[in-house]
N, C-alpha and C positions, 0 to 999 in steps of 0.2 A: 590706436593700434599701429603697431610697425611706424612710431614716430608720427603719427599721423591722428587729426584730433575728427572723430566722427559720431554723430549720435545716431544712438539706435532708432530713436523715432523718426530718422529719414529713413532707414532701411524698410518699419512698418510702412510709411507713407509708397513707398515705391513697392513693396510688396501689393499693399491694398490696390495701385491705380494698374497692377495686373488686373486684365480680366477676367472673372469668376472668382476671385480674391474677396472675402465679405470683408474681414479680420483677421490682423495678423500681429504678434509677439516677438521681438526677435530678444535675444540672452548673448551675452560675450561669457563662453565658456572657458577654464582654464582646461587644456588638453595636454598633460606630462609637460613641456617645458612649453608652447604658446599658446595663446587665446582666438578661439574659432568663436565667428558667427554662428549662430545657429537660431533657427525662426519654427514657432510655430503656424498654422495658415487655417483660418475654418474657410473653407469653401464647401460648394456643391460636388457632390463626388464628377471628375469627367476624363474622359480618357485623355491620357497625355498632356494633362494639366501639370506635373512636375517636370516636366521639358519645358512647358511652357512658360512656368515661373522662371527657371534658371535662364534661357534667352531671354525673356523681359529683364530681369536683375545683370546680366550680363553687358546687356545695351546701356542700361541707366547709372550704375551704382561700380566705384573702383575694385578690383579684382581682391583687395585686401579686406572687403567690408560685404563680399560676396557669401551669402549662407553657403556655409558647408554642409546643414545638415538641414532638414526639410521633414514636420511631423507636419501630417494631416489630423487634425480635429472637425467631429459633427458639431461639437459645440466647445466653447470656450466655458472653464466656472465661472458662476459671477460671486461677486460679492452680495449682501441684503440691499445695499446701492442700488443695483446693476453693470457694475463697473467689472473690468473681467479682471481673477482674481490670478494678478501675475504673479505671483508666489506660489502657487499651485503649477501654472505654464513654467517658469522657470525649473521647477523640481523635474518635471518631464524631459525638459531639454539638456538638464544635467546630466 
């Protein structure tokens, strides 16, 4: 992104080692002319828990690769695996 090479599964790793964080999704969306982060998150519902993700990703993670956009899910779908079915999370965050 922005000349800059970053993978989405450090933004989940750094999403997750928030606290109350179970599981988390993140999608590089196309938005009219550039591409935003955007994450999904299952946690336990708590007050001020999306302040508190955005200062934790703030601290850890470059300003360019920061989620712009932030779904709460009670549950992620699975696959018959168990594996969460990121084709489904991606359609949401689209």
């Amino acid at each position: 992104m922005r000349g800059h090479r970053f993978e989405l599964e450090e933004i989940e790793r750094t999403l997750v080692a928030c606290p109350g964080v179970v599981e988390a999704v993140a999608s590089a969306v196309e938005v009219e002319t550039s591409t935003e982060i955007r994450a999904a998150v299952f946690t336990a519902p708590r007050e001020g828990l999306a302040d508190r993700i955005g200062n934790h990703c703030a601290q850890k993670l470059p300003r360019f690769v920061r989620p712009a956009r932030l779904i709460f899910l009670e549950a992620f779908p699975r696959l018959v695996s168990g594996k969460i079915d990121r084709l489904v999370v991606y359609r949401l965050l689209a």
